[in-house]
MDTraj code that builds the backbone (N, CA, C; nanometers):
import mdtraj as md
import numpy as np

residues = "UNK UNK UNK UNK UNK UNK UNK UNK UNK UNK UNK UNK UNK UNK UNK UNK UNK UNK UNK UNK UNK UNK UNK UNK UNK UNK UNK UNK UNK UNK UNK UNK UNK UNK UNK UNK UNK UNK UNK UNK UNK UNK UNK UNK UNK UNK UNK UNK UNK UNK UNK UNK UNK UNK UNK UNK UNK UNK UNK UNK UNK UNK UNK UNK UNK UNK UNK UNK UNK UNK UNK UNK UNK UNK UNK UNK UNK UNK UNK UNK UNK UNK UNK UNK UNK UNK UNK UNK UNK UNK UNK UNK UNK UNK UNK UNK UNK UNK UNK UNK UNK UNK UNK UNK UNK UNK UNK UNK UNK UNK UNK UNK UNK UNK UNK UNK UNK UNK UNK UNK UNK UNK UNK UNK UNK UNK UNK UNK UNK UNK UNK UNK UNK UNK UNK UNK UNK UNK UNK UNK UNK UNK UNK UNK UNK UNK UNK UNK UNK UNK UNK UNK UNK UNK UNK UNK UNK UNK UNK UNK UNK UNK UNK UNK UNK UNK UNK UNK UNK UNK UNK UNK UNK UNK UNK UNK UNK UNK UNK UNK UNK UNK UNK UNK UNK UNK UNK UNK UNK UNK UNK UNK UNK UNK UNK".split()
xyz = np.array([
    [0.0628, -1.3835, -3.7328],
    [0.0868, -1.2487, -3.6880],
    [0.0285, -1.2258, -3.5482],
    [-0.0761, -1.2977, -3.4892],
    [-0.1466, -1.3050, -3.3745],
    [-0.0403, -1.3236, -3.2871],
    [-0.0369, -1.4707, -3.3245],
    [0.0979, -1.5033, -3.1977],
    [0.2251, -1.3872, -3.1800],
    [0.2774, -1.3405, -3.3075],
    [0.3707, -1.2999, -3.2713],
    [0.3490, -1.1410, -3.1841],
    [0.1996, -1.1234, -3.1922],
    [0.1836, -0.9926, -3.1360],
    [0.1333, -1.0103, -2.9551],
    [0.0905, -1.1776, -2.9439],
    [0.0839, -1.2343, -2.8353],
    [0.1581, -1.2047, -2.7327],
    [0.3017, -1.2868, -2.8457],
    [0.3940, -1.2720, -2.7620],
    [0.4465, -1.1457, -2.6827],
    [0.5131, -1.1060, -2.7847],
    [0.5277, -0.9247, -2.7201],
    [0.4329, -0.8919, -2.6160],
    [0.3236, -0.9053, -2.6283],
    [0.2613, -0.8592, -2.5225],
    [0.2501, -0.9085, -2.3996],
    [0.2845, -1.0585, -2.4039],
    [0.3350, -1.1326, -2.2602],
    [0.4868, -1.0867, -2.2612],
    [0.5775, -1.1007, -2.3290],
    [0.6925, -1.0347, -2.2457],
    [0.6644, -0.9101, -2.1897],
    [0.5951, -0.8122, -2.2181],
    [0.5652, -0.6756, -2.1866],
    [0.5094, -0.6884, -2.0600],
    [0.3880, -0.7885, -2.0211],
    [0.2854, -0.8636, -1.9146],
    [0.3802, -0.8567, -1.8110],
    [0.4538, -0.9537, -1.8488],
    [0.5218, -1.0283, -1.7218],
    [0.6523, -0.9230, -1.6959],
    [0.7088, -0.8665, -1.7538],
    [0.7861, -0.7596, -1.7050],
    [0.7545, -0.6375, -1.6312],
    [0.5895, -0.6253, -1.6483],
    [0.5347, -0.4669, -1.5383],
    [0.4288, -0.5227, -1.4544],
    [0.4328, -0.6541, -1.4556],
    [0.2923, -0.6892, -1.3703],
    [0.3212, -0.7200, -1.2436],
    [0.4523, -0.6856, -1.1890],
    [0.4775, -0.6670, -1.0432],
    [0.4834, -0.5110, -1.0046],
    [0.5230, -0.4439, -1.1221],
    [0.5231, -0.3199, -1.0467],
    [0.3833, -0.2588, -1.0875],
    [0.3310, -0.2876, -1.1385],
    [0.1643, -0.2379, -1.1923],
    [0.0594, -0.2683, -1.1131],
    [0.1153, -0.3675, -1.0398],
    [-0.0034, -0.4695, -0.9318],
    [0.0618, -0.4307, -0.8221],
    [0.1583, -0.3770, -0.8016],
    [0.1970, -0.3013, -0.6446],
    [0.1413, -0.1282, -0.6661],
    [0.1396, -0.0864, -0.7548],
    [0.0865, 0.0656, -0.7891],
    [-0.0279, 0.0140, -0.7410],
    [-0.1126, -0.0758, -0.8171],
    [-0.2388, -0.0466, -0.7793],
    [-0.3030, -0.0485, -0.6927],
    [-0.2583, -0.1778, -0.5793],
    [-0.2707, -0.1959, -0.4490],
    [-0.2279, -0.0378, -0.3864],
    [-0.1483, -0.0018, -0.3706],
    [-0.1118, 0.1108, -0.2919],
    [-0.2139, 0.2479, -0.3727],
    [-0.2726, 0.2126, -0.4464],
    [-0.3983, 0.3156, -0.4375],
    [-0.4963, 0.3097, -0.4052],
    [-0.5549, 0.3612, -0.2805],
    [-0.6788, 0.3630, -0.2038],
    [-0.7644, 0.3663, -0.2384],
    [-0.8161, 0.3822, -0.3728],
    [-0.9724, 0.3342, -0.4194],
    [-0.9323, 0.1701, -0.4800],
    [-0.8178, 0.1410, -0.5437],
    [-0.8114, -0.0621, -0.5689],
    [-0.7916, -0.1334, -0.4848],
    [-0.6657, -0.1247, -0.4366],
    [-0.5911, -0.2122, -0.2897],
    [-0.6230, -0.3114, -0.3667],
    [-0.6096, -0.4436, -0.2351],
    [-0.6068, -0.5578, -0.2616],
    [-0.7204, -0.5874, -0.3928],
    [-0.8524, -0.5726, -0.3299],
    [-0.9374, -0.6387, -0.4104],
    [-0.9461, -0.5600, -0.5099],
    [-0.8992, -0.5047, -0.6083],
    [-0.9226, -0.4919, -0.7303],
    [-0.8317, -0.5977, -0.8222],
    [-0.6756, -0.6037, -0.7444],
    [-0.6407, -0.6765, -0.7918],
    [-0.6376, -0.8008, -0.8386],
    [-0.6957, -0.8082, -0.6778],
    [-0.7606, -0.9751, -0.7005],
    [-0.8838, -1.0228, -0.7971],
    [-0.9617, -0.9266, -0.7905],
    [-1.0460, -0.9173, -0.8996],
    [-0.9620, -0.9619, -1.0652],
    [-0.8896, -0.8517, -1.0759],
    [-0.8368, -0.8899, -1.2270],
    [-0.7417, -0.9801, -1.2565],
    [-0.6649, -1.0096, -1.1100],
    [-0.6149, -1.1619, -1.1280],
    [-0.7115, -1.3186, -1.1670],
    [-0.8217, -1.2838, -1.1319],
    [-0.9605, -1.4026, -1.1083],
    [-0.9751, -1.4116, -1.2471],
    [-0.9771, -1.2916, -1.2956],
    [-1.0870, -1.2644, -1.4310],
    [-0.9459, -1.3559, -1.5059],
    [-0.8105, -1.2782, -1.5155],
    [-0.6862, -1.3307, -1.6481],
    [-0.6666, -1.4672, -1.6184],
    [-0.6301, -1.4594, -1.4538],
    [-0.5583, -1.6103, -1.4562],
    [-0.6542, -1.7219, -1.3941],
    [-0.7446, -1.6962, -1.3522],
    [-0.8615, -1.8064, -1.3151],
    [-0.8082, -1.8928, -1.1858],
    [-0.7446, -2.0547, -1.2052],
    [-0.6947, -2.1282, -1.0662],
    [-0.5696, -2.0659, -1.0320],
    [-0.4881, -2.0208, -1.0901],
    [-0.3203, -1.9600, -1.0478],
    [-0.3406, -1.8155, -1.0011],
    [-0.4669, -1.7564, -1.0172],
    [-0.4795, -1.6279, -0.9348],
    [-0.4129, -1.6223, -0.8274],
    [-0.4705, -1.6893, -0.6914],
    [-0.3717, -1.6698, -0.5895],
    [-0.2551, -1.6884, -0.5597],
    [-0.1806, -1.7591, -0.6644],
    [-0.0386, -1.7773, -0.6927],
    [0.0201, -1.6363, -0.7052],
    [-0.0146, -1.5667, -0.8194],
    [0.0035, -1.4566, -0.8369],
    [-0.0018, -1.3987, -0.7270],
    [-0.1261, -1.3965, -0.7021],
    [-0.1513, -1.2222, -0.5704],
    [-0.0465, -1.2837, -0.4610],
    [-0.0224, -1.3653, -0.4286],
    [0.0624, -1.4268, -0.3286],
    [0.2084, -1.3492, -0.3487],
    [0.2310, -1.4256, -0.4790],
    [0.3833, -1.3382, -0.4767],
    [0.4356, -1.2398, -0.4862],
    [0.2509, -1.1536, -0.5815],
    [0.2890, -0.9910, -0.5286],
    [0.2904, -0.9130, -0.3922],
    [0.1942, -0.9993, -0.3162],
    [0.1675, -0.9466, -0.1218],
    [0.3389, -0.9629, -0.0992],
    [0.4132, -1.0552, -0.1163],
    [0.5432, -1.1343, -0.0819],
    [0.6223, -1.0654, -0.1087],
    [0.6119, -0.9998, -0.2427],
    [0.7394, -0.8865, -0.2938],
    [0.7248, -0.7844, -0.2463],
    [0.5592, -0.7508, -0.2418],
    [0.5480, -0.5930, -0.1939],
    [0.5685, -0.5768, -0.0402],
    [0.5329, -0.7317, 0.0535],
    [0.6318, -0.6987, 0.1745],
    [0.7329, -0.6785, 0.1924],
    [0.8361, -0.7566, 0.1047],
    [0.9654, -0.7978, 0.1361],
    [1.0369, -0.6184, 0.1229],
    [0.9529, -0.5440, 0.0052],
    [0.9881, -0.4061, -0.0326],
    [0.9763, -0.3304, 0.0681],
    [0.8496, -0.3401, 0.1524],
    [0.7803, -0.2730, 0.2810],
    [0.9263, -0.2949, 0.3544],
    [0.9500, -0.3974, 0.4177],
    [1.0322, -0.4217, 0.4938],
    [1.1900, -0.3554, 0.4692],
    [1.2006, -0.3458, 0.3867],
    [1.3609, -0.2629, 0.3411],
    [1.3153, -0.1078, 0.3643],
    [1.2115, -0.0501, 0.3184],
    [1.1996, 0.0883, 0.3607],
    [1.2000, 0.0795, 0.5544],
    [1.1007, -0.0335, 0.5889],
    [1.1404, -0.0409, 0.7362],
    [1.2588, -0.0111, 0.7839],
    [1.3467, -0.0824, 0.7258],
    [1.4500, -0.1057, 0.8057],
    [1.5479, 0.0002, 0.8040],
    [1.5324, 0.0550, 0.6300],
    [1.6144, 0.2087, 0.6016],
    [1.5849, 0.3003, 0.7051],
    [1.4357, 0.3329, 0.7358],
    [1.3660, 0.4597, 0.8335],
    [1.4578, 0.4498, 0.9291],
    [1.3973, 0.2821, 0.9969],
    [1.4418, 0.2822, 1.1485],
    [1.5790, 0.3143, 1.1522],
    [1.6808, 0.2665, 1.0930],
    [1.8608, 0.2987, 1.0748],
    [1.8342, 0.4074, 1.0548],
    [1.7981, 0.5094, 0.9976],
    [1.8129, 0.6763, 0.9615],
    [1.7797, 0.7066, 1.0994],
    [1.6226, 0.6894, 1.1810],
    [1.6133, 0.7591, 1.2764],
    [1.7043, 0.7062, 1.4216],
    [1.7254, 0.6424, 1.3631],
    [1.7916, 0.5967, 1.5494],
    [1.9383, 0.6432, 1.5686],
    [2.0381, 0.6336, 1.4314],
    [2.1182, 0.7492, 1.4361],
    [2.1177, 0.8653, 1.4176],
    [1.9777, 0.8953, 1.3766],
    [1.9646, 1.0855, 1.4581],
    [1.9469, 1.0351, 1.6064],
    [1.8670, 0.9475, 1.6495],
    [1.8534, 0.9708, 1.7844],
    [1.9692, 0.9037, 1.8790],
    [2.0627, 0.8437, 1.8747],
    [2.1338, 0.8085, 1.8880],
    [2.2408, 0.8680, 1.9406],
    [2.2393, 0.9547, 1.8111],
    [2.3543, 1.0745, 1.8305],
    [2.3193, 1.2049, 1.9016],
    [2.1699, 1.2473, 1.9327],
    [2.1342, 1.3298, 2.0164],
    [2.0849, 1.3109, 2.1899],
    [2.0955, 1.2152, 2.1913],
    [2.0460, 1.1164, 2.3116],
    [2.1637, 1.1293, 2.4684],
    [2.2641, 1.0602, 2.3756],
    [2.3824, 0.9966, 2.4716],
    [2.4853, 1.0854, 2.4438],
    [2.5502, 1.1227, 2.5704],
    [2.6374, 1.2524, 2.5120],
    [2.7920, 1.2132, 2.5719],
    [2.8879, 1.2148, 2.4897],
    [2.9992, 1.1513, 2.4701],
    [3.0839, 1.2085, 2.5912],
    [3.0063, 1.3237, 2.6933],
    [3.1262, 1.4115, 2.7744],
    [3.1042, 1.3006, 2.8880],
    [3.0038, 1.2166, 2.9552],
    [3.0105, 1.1387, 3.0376],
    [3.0375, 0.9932, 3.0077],
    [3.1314, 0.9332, 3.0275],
    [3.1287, 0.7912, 2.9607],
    [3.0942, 0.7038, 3.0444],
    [3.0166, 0.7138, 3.1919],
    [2.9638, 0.5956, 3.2439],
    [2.8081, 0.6004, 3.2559],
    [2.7530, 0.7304, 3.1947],
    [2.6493, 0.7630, 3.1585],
    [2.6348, 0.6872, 3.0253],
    [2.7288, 0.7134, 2.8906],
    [2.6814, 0.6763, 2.7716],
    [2.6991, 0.5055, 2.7644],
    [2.7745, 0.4647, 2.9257],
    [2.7718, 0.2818, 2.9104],
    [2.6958, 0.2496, 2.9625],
    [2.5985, 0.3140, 2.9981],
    [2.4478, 0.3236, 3.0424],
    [2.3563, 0.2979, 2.9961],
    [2.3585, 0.3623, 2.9165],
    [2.2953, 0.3576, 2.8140],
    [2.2720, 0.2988, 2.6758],
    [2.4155, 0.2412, 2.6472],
    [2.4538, 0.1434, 2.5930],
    [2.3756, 0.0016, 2.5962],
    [2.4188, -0.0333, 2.7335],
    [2.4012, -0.1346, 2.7696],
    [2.2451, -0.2007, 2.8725],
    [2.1708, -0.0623, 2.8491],
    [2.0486, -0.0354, 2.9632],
    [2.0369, -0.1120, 3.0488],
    [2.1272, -0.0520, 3.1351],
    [2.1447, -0.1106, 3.2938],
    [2.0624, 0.0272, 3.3512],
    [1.9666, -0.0878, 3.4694],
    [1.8939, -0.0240, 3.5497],
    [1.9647, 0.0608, 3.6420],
    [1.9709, 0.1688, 3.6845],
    [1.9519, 0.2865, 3.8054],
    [1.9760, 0.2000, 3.9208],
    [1.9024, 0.1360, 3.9468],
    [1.8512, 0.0689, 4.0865],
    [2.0000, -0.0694, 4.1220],
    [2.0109, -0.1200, 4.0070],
    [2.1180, -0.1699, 4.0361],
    [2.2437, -0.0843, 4.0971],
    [2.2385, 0.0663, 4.0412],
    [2.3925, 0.1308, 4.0884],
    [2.3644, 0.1935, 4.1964],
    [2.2298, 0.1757, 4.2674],
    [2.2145, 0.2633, 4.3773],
    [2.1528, 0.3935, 4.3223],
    [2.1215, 0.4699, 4.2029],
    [2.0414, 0.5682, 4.1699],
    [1.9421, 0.5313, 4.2003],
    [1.8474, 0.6771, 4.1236],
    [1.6982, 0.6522, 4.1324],
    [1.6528, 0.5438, 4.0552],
    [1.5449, 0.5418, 4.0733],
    [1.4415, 0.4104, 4.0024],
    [1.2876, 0.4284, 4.0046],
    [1.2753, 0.4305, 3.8481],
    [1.1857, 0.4815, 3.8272],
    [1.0626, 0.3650, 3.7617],
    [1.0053, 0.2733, 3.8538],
    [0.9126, 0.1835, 3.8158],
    [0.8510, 0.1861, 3.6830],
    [0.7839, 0.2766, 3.7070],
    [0.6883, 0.3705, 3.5950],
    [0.7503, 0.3207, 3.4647],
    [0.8364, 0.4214, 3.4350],
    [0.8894, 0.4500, 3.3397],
    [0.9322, 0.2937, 3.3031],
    [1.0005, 0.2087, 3.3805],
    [1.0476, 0.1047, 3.3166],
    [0.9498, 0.0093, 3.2838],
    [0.8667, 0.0082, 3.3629],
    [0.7306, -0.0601, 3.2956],
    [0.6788, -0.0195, 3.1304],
    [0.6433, 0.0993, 3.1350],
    [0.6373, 0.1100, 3.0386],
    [0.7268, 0.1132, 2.9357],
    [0.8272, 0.1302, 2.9496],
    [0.9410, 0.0793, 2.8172],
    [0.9244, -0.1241, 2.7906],
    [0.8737, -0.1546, 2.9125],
    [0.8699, -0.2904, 2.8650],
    [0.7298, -0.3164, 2.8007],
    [0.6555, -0.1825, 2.7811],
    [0.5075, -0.2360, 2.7273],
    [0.5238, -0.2118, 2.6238],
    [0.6094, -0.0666, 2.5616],
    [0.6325, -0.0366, 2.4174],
    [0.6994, -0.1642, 2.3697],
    [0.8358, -0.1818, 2.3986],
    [0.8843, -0.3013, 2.3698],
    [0.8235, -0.4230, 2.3304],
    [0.7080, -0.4728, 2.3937],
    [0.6724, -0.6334, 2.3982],
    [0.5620, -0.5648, 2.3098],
    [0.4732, -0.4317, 2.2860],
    [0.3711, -0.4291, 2.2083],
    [0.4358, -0.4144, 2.0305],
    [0.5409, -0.3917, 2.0595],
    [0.5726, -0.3494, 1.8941],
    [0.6103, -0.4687, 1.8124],
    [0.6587, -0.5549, 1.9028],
    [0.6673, -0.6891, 1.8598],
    [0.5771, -0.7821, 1.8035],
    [0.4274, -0.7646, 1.8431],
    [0.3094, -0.8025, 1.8332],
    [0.2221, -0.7000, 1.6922],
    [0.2558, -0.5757, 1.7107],
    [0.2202, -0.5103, 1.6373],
    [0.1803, -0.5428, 1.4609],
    [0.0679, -0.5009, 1.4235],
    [0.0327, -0.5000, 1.2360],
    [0.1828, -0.3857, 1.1939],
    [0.1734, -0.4583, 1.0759],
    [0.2676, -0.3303, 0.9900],
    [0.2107, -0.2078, 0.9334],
    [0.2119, -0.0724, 0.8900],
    [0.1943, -0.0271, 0.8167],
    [0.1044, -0.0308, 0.6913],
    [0.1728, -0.1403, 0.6311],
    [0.1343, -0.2326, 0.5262],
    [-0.0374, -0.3180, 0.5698],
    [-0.0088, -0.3579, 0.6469],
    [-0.0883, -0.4738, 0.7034],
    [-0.2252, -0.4036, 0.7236],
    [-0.2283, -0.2700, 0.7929],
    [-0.3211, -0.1949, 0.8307],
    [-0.3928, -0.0968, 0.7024],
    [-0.2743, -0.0855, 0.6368],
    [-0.3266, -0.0343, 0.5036],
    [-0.3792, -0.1053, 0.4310],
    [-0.4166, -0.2428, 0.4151],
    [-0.4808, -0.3497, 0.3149],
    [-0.5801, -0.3501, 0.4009],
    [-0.6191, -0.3624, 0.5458],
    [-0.6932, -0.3597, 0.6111],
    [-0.8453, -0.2589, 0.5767],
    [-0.7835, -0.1481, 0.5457],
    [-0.8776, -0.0627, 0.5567],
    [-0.9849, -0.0790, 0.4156],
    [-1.0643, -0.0073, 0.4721],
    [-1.1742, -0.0018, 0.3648],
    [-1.1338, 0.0801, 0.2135],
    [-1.1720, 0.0504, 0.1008],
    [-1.1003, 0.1398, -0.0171],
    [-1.2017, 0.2918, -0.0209],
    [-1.1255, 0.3166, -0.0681],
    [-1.2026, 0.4828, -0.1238],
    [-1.3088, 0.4509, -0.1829],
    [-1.4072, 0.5118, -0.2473],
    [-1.4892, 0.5087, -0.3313],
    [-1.4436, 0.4863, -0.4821],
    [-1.4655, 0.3938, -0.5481],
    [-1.3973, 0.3562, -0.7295],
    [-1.4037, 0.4904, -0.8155],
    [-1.5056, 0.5377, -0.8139],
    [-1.5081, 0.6622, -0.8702],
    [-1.4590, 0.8131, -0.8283],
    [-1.4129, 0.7736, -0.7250],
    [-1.3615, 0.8985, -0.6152],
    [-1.2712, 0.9824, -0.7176],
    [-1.2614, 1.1024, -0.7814],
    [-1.1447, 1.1717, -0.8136],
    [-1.0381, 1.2151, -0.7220],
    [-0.9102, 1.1297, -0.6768],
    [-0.7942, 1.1847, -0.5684],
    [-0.7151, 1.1925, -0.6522],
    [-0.6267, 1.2768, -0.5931],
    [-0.4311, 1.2730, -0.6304],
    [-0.3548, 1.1570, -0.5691],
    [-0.3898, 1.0504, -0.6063],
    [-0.2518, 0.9106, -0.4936],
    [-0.1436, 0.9975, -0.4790],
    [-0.0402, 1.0778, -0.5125],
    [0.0699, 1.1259, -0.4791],
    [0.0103, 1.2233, -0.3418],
    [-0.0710, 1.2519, -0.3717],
    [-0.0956, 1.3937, -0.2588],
    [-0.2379, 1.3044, -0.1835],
    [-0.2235, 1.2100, -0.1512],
    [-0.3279, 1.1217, -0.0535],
    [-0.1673, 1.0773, 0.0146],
    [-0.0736, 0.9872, -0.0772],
    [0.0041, 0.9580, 0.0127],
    [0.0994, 1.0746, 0.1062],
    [0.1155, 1.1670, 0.0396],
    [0.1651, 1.2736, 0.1144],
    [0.1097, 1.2959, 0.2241],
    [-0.0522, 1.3535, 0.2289],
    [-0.1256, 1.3981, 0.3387],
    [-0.1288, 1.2665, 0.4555],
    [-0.1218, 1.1553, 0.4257],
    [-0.1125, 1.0351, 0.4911],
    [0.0342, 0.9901, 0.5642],
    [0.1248, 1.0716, 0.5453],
    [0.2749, 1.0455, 0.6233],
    [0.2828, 1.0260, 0.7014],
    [0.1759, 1.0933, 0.8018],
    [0.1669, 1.0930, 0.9793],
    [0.1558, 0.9291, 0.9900],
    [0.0648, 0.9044, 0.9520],
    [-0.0181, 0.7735, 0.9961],
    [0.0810, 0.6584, 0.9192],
    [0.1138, 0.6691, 0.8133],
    [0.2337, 0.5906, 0.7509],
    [0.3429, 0.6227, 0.7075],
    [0.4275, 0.6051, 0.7535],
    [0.5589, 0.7209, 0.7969],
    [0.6188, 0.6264, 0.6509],
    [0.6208, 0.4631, 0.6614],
    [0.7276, 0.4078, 0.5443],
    [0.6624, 0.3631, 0.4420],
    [0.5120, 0.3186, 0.4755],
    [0.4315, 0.3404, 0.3616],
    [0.4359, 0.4263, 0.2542],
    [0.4148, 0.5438, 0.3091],
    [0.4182, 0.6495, 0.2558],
    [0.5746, 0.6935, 0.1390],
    [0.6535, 0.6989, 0.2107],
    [0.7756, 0.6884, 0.1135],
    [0.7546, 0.5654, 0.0244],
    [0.7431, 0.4356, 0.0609],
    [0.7440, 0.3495, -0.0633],
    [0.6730, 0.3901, -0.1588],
    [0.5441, 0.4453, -0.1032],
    [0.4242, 0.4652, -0.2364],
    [0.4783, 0.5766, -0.2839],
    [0.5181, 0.7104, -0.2444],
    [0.5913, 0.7761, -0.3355],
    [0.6804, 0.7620, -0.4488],
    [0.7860, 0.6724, -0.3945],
    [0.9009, 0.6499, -0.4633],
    [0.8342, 0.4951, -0.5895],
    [0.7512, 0.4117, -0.5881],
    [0.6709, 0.3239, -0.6419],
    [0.6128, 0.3857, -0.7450],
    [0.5614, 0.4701, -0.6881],
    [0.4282, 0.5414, -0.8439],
    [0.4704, 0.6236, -0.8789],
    [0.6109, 0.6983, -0.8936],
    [0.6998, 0.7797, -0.9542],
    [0.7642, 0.6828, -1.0719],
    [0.7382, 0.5449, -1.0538],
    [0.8446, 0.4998, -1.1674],
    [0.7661, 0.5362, -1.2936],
    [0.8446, 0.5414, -1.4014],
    [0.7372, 0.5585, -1.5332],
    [0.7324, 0.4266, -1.5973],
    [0.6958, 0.3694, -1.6200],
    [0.6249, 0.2160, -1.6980],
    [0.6936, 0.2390, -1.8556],
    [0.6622, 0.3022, -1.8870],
    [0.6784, 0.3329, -2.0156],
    [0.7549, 0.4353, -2.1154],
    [0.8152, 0.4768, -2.1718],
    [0.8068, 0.5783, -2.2715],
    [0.8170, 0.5654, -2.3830],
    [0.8010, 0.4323, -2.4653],
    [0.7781, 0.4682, -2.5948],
    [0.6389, 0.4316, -2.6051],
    [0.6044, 0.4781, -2.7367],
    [0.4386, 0.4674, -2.7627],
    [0.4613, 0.3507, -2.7823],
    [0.3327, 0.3208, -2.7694],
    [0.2019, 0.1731, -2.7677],
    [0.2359, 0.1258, -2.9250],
    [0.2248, 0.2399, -3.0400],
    [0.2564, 0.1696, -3.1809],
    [0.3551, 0.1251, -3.1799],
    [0.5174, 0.1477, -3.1366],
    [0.6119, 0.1193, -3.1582],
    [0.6483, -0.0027, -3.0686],
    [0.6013, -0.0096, -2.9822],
    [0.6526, -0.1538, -2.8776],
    [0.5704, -0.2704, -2.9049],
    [0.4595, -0.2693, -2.9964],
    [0.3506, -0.3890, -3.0099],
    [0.3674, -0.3994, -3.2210],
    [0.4301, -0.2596, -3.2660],
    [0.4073, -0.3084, -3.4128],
    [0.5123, -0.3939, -3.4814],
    [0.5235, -0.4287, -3.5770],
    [0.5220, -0.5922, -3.6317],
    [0.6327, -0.5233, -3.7432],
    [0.5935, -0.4078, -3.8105],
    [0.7208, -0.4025, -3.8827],
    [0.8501, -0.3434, -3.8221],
    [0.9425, -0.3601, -3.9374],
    [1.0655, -0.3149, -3.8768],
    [1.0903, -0.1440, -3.8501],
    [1.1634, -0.1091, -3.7157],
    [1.1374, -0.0152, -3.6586],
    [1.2776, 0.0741, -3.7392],
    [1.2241, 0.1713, -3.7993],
    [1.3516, 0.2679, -3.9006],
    [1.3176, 0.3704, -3.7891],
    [1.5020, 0.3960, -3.7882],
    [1.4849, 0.5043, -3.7190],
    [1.5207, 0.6317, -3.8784],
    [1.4525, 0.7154, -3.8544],
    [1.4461, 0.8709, -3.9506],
    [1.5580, 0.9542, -3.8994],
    [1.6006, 1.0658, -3.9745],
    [1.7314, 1.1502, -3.9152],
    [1.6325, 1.2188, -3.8054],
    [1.5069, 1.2677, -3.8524],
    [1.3985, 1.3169, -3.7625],
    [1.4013, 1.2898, -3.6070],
    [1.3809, 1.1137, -3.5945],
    [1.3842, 1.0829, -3.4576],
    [1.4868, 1.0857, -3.3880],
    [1.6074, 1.0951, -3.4174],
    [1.7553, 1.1547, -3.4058],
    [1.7471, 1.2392, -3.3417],
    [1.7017, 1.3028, -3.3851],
    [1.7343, 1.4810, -3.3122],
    [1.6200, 1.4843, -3.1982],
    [1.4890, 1.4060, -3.1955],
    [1.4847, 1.4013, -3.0726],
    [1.4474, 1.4214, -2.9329],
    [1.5943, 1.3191, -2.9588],
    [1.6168, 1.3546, -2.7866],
    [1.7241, 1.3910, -2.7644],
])
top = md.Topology()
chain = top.add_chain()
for i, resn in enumerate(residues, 1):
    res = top.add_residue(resn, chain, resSeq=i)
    for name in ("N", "CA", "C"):
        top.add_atom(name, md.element.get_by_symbol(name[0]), res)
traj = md.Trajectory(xyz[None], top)
């Protein structure tokens, strides 16, 4: 009866222990090292196997909200930017050809610095990267994670949506007796009605 209650409980394991170990990381009193902690303690030498492939998934996730933001904002800006009544203006812009080549103004400055944003963002930590970085909350701290990540939007614009939309999932809804017990599960006209 052990084993068979084993089992169940590793299929149960291994089906929420990517999204349970990305919740927890993205809450500012565990982050990384708690996890790693309770990876050490269950799985002992394959720990970092684990935490590996959760950093790996939970980037690869990071990176799709990246890429959603940036596509959302650049066709707002896109479309407010370049204005369709001049068309050797908007192939201008298109194609960011310098001023100075057509005989306009030229504005050093400015193009310098578009080449510093440019070459620095490339180099740049992620979101992500800076958020594992930081120091955790206090373990005992009483916060709201939903309303930490909220108040935190400024500073993590896609962070922030992932961890929203992440710790909104629900894990669960049937009780703990019914998904781990051993006899056979009758449904009653009772539980019928419900839902």
């Amino acid at each position: 009866m052990v084993k068979q209650m084993q089992e169940k409980s590793n299929t149960f394991w291994v089906e929420y222990l990517l999204i349970l170990s990305c919740a927890a990381i993205l809450d500012p009193r565990y982050k990384l090292n708690y996890v790693q902690y309770y990876f050490t303690t269950i799985y002992c030498i394959h720990a970092s196997n684990f935490l590996q492939t959760i950093l790996n998934k939970l980037s690869l996730l990071f990176n799709e909200y990246v890429k959603k933001f940036k596509s959302t904002s650049s066709s707002l800006v896109g479309s407010s930017n370049v204005s369709d009544n001049d068309p050797v203006d908007s192939s201008l812009h298109q194609h960011n050809v310098n001023m100075a080549d057509l005989g306009g103004d030229y504005d050093e400055g400015n193009d310098y610095k578009r080449y510093l944003n440019e070459s620095s963002t490339k180099s740049e930590k992620s979101q992500l990267d800076i958020y594992l970085e930081e120091l955790e909350l206090e373990l005992n701290s009483q916060i709201d994670v939903l309303d930490y990540w909220s108040k935190s939007s400024i500073q993590y614009n896609e962070l922030s949506l992932l961890a929203r939309d992440l710790l909104a999932i629900l894990i669960s809804t049937v009780a703990f007796e019914l998904a781990f017990s051993m006899r056979k599960k009758v449904i009653t006209p009772l539980m019928i009605h419900l839902s």
